[in-house]
PAKEZA-982272 format. One record per residue: residue number from 1; residue in one letter; z, y, x of N, C-alpha, C in turn. Coordinates in steps of 0.02 Angstrom, whole numbers, plus 50000, padded with zeros to 5 digits. Example, Ala and Ser with C-alpha at 12.3 -4.5 7.8 and 13.67 -1.06 7.14 Angstrom:
REM residues 2
+-----+------+-------+-------+-------+-------+-------+-------+-------+-------+-------+
|  nr | rest |   n.w |   n.v |   n.u |  ca.w |  ca.v |  ca.u |   c.w |   c.v |   c.u |
+-----+------+-------+-------+-------+-------+-------+-------+-------+-------+-------+
|   1 |    A | 50390 | 49716 | 50660 | 50390 | 49775 | 50615 | 50390 | 49835 | 50660 |
|   2 |    S | 50354 | 49888 | 50642 | 50357 | 49947 | 50684 | 50394 | 50002 | 50645 |
+-----+------+-------+-------+-------+-------+-------+-------+-------+-------+-------+
***
This chain:
REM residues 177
+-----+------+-------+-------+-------+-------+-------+-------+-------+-------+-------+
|  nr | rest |   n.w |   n.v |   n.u |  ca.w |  ca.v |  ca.u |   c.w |   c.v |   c.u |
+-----+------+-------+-------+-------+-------+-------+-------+-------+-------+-------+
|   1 |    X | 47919 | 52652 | 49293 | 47852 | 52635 | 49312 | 47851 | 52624 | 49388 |
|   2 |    X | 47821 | 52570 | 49400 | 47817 | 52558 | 49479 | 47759 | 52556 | 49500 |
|   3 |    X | 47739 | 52589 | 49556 | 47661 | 52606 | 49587 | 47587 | 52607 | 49540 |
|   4 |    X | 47625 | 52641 | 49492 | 47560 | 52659 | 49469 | 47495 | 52715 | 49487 |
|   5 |    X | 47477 | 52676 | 49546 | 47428 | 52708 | 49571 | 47388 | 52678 | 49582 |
|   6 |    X | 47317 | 52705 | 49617 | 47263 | 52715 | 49621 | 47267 | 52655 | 49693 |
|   7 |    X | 47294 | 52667 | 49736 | 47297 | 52596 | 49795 | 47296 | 52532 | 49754 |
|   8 |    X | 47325 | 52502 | 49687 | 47324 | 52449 | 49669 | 47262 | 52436 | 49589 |
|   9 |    X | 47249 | 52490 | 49588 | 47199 | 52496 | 49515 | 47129 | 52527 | 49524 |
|  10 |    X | 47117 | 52550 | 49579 | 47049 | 52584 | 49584 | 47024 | 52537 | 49615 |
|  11 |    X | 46959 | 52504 | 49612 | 46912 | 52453 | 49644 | 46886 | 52486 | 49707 |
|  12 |    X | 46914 | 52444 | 49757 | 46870 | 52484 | 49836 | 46941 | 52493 | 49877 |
|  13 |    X | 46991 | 52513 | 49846 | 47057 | 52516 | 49871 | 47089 | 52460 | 49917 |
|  14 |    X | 47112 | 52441 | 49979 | 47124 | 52408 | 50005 | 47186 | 52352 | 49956 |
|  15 |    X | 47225 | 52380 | 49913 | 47288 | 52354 | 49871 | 47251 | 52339 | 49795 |
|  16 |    X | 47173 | 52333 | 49787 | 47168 | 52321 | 49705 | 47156 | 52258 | 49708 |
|  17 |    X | 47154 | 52251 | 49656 | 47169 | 52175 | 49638 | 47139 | 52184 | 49569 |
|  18 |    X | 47077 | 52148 | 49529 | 47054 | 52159 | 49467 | 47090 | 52153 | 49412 |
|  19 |    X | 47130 | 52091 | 49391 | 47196 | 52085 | 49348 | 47219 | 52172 | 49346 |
|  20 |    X | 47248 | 52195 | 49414 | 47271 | 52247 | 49384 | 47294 | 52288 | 49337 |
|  21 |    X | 47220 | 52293 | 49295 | 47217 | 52333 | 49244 | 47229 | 52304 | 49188 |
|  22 |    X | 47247 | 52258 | 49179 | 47264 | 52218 | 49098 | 47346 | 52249 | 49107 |
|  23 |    X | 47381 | 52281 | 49151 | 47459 | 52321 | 49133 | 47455 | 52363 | 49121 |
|  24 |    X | 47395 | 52411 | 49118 | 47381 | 52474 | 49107 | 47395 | 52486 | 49041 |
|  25 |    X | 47392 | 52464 | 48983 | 47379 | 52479 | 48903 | 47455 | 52453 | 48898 |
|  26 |    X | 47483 | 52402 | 48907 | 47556 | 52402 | 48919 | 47628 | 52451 | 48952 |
|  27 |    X | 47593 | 52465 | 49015 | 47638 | 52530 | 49039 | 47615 | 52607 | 49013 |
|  28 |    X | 47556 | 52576 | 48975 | 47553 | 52672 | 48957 | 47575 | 52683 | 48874 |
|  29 |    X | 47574 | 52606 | 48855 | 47633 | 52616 | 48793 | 47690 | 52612 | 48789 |
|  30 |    X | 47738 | 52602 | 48848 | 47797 | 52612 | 48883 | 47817 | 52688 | 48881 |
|  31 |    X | 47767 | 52711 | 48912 | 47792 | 52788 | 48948 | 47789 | 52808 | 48896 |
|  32 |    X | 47729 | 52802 | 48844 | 47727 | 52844 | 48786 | 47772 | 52844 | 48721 |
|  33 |    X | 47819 | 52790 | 48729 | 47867 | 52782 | 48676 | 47937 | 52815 | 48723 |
|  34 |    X | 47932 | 52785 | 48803 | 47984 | 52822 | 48835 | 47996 | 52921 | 48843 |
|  35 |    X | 47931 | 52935 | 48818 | 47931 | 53016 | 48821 | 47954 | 53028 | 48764 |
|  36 |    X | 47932 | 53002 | 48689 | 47914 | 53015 | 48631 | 48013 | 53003 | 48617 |
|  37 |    X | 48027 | 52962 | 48654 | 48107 | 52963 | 48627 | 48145 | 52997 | 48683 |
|  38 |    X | 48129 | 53056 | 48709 | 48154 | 53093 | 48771 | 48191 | 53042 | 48827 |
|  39 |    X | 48178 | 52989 | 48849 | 48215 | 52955 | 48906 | 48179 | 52945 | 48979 |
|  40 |    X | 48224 | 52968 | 48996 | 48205 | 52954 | 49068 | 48165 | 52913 | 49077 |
|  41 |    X | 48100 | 52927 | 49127 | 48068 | 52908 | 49141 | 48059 | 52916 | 49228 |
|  42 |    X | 48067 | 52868 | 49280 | 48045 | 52839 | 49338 | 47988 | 52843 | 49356 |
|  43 |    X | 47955 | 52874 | 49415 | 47897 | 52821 | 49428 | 47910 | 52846 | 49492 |
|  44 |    X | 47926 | 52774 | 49531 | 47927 | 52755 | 49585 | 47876 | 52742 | 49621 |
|  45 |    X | 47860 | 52773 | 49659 | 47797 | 52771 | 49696 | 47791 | 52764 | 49782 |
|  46 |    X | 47739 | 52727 | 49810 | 47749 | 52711 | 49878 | 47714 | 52791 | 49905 |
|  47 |    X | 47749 | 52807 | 49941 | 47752 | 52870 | 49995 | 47766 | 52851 | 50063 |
|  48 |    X | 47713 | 52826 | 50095 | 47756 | 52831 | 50168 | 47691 | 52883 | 50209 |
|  49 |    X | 47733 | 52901 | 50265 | 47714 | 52968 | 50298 | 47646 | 52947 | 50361 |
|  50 |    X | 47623 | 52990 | 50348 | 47570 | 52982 | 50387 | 47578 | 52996 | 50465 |
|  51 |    X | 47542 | 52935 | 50500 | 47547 | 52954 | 50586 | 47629 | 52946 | 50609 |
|  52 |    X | 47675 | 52889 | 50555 | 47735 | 52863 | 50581 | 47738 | 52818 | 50571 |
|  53 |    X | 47776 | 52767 | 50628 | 47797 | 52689 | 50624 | 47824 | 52669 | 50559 |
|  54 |    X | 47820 | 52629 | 50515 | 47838 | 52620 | 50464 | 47848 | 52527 | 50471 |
|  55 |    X | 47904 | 52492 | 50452 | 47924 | 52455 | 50446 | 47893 | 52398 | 50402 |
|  56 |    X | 47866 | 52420 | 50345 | 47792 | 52378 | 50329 | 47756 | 52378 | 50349 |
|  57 |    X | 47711 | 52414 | 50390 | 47665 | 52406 | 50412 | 47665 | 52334 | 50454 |
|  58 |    X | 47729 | 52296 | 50491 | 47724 | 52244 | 50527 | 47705 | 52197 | 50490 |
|  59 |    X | 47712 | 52211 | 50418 | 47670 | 52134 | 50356 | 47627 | 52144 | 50332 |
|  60 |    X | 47604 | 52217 | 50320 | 47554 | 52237 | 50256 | 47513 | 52288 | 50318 |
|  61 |    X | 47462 | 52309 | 50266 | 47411 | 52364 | 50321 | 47441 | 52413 | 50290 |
|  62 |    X | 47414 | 52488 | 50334 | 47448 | 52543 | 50285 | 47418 | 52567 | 50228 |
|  63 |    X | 47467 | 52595 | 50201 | 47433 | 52599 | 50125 | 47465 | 52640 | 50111 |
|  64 |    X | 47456 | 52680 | 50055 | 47495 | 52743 | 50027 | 47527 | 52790 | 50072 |
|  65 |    X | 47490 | 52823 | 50090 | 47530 | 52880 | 50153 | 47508 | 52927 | 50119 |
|  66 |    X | 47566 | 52999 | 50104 | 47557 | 53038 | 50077 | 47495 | 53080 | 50086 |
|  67 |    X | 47476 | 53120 | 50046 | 47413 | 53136 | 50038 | 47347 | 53104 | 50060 |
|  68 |    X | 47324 | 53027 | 50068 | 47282 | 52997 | 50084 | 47228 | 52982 | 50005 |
|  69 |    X | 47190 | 52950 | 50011 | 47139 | 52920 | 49945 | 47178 | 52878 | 49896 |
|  70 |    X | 47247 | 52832 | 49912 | 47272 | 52788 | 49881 | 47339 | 52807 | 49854 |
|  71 |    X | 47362 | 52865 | 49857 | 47410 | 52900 | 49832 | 47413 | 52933 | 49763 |
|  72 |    X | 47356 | 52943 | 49739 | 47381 | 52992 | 49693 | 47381 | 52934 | 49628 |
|  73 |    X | 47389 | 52961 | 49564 | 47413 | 52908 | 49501 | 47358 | 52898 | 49467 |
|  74 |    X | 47368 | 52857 | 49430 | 47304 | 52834 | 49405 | 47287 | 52873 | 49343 |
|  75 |    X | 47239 | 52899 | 49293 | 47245 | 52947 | 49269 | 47295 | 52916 | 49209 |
|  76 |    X | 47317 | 52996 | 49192 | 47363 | 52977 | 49142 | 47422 | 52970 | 49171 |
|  77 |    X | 47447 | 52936 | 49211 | 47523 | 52911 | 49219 | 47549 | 52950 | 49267 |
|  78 |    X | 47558 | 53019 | 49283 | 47583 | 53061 | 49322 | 47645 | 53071 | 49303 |
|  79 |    X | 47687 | 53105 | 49322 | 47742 | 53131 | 49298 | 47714 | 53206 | 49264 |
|  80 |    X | 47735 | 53203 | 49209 | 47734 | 53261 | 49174 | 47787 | 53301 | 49177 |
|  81 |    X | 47799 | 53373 | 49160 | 47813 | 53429 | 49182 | 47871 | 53430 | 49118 |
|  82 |    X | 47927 | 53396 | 49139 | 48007 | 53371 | 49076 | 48065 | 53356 | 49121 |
|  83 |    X | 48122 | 53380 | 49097 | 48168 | 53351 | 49143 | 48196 | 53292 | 49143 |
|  84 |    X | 48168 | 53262 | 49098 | 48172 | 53186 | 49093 | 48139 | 53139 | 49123 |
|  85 |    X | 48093 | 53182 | 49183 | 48031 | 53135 | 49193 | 48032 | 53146 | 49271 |
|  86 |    X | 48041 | 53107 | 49323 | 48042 | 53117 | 49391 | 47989 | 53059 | 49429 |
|  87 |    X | 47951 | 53108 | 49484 | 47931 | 53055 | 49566 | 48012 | 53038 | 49585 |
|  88 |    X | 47991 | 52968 | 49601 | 48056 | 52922 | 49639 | 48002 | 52900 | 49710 |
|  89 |    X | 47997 | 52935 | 49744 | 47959 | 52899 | 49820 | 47977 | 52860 | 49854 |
|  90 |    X | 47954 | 52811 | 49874 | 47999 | 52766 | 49903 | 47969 | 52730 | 49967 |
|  91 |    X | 47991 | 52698 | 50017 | 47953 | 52691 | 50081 | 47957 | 52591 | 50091 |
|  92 |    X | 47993 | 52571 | 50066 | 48005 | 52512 | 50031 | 48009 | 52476 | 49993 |
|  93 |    X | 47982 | 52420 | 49978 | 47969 | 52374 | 49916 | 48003 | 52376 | 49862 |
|  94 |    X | 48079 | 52399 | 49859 | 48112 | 52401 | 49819 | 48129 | 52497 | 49805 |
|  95 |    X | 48134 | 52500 | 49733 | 48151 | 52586 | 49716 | 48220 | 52623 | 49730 |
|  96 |    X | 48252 | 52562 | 49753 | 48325 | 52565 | 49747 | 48341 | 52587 | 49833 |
|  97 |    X | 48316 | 52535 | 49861 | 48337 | 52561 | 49942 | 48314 | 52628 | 49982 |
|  98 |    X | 48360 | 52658 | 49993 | 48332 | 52711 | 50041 | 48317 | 52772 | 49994 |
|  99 |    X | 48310 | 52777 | 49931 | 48321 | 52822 | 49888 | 48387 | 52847 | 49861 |
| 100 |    X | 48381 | 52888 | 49811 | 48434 | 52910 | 49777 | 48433 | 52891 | 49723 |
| 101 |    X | 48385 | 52841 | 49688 | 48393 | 52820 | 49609 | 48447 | 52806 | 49577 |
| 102 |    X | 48489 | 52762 | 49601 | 48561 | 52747 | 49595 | 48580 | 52773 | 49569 |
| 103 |    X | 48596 | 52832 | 49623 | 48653 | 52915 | 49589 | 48622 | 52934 | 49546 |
| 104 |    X | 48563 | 52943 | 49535 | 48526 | 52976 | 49487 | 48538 | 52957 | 49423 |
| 105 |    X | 48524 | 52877 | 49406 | 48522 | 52851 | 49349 | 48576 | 52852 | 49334 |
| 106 |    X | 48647 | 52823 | 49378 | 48733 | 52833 | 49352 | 48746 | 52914 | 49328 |
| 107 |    X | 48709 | 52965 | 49355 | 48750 | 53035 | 49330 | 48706 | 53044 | 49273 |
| 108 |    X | 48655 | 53016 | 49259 | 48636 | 53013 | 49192 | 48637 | 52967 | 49142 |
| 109 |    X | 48702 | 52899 | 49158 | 48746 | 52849 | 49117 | 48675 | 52814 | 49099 |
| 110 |    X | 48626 | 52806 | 49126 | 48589 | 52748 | 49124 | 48618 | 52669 | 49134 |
| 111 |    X | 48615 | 52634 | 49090 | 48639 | 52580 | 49113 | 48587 | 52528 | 49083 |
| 112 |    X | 48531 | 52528 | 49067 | 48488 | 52476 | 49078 | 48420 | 52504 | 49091 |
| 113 |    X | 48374 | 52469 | 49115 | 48327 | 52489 | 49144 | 48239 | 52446 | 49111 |
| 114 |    X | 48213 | 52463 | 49102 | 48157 | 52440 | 49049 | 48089 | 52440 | 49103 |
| 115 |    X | 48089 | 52417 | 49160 | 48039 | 52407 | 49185 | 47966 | 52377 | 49188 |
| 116 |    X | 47899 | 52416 | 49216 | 47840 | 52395 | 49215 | 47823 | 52431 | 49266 |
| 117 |    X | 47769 | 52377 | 49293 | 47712 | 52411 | 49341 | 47707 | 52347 | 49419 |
| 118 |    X | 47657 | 52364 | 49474 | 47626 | 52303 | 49488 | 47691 | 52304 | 49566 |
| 119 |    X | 47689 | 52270 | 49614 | 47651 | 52201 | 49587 | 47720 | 52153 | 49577 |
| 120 |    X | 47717 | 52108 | 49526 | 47795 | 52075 | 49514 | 47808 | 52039 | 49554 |
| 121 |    X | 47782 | 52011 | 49616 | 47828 | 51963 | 49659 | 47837 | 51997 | 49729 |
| 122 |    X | 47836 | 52065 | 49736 | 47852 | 52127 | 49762 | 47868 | 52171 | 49762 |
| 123 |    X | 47848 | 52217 | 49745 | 47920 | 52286 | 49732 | 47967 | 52283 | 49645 |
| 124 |    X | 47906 | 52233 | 49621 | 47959 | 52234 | 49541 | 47996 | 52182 | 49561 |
| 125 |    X | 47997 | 52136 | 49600 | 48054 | 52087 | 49609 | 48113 | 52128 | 49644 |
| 126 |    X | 48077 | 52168 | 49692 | 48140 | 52191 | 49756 | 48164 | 52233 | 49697 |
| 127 |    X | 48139 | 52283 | 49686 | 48160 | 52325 | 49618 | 48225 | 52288 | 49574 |
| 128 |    X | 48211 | 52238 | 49552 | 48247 | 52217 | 49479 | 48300 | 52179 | 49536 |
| 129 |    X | 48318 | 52139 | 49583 | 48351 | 52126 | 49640 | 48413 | 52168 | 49638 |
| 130 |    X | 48382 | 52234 | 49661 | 48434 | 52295 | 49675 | 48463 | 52296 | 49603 |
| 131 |    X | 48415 | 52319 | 49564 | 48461 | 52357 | 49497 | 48504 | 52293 | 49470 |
| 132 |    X | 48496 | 52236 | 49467 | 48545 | 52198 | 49470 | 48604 | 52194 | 49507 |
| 133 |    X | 48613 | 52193 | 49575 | 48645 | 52200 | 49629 | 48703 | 52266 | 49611 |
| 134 |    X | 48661 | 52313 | 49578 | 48695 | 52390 | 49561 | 48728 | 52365 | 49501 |
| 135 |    X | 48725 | 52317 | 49450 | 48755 | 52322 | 49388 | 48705 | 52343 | 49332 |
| 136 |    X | 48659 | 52318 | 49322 | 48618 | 52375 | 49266 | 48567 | 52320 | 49226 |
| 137 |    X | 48587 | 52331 | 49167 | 48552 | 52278 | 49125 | 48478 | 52277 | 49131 |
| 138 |    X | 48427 | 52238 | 49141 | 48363 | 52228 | 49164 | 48313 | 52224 | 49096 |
| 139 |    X | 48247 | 52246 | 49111 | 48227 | 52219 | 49050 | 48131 | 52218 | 49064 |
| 140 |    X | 48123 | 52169 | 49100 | 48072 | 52159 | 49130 | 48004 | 52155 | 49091 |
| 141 |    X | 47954 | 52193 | 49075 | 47907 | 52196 | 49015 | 47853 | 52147 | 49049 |
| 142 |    X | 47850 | 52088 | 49023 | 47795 | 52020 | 49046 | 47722 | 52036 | 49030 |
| 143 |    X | 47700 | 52101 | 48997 | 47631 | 52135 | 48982 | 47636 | 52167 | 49030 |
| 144 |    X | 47683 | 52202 | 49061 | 47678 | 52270 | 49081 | 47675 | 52254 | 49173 |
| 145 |    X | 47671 | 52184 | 49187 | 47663 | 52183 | 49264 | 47658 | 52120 | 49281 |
| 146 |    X | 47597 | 52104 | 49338 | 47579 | 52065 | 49360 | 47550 | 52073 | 49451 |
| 147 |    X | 47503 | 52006 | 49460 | 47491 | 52014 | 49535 | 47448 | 51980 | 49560 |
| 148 |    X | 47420 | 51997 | 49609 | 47357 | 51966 | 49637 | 47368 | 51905 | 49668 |
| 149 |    X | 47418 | 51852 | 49657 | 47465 | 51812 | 49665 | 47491 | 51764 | 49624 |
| 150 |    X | 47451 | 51753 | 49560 | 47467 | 51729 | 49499 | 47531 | 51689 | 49496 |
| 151 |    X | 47528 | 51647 | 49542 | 47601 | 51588 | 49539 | 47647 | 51611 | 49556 |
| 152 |    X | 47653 | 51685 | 49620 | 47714 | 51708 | 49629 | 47727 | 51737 | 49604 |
| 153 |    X | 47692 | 51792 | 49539 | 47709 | 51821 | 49478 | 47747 | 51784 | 49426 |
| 154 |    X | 47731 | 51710 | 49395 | 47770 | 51673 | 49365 | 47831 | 51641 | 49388 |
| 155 |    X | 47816 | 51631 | 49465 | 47896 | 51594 | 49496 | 47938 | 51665 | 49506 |
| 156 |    X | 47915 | 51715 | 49494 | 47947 | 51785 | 49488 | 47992 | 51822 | 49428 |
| 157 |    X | 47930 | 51788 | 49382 | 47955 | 51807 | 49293 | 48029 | 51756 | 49290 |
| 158 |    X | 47992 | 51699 | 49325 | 48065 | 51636 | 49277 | 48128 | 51648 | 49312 |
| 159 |    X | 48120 | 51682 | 49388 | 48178 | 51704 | 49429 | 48207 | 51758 | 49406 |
| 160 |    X | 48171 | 51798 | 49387 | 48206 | 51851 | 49366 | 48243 | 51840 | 49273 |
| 161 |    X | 48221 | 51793 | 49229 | 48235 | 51797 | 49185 | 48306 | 51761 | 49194 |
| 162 |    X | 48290 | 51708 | 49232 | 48354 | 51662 | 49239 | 48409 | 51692 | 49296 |
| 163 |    X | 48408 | 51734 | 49328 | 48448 | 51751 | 49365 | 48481 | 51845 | 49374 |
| 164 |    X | 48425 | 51879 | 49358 | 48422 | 51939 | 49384 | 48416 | 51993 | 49310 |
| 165 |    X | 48387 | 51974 | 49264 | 48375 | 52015 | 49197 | 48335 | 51970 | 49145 |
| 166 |    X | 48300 | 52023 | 49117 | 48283 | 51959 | 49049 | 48205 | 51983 | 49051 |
| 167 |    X | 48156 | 51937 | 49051 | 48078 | 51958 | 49038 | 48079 | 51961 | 48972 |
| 168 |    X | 48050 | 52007 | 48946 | 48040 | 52035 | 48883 | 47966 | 52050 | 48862 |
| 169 |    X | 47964 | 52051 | 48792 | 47874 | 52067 | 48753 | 47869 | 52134 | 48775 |
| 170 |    X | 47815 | 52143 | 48759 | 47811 | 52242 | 48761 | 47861 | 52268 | 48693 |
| 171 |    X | 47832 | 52213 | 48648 | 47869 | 52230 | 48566 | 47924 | 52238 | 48588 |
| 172 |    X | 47976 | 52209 | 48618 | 48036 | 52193 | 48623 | 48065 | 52270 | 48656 |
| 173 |    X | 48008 | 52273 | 48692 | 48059 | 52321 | 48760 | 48045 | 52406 | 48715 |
| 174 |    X | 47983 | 52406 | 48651 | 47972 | 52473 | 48640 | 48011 | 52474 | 48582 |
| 175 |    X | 48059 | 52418 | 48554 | 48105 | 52429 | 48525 | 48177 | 52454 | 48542 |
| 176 |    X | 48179 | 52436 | 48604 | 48240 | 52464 | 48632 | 48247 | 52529 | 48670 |
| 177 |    X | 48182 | 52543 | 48683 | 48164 | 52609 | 48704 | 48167 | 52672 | 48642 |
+-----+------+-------+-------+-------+-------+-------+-------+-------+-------+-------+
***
């Protein structure tokens, strides 16, 4: 799950975007088939620190600084209390850089990755980028994420299908889950 929070889904939020919420009923039947069959579950979330220079900030305004209004999850999609289930924080567009996901997912022989969440011609692109780059079969859910950006969401889907992993139904991806 990628930024499923309240900066991109709550109305008033500097990062919402109305679309938004049509991934919501998609990623929350993700997680719920991803719990229900004990697998790891991600959610990568933007954390950057409050009252420090931060390297996005030179493109984007700030947004998600820990403990602020736009941080916390949207209801429902928290990490629940399983050892299958982790915060991945991340200070960059992609979940992969500057974290430890990597190691994480290899010492637990993860080798494909069933992704959802916003926005796809941004952190789910940088996202699916890396885990490609790492070796790891992709599996991009086309319900499960979109963007306030409509055309760079689709020149996003066809890039990533044709180059980087495979866009997939929800059907598709809660079968393999």
């Amino acid at each position: 799950m990628i930024d499923v929070l309240d900066a991109f889904f709550a109305p008033g939020k500097p990062a919402y975007y109305p679309d938004s919420v049509k991934v919501l009923e998609p990623c929350r039947q993700l997680l719920d088939k991803a719990r229900e069959a004990d697998r790891l579950v991600v959610h990568a979330v933007e954390r950057h620190r409050p009252g420090l220079a931060d390297f996005e900030h030179k493109k984007i305004p700030v947004h998600c600084e820990i403990g602020d209004d736009q941080s916390p999850y949207v209801a429902g999609f928290a990490p629940v209390d399983r050892p299958n289930e982790v915060e991945l924080p991340k200070r960059r567009y992609s979940a992969f850089y500057g974290t430890d996901l990597d190691l994480m997912l290899r010492e637990q022989g993860v080798e494909t990755l069933v992704i959802g969440g916003v926005k796809t011609n941004v952190c789910v692109r940088a996202t699916v980028q890396d885990a490609f780059a790492a070796g790891y079969e992709i599996l991009l859910v086309k319900e499960a994420t979109n963007s306030n950006r409509p055309h760079l969401a689709e020149a996003s889907l066809e890039d990533i299908d044709r180059y980087f992993g495979s866009v997939v139904s929800l059907e598709q991806a809660l079968e393999r889950l």
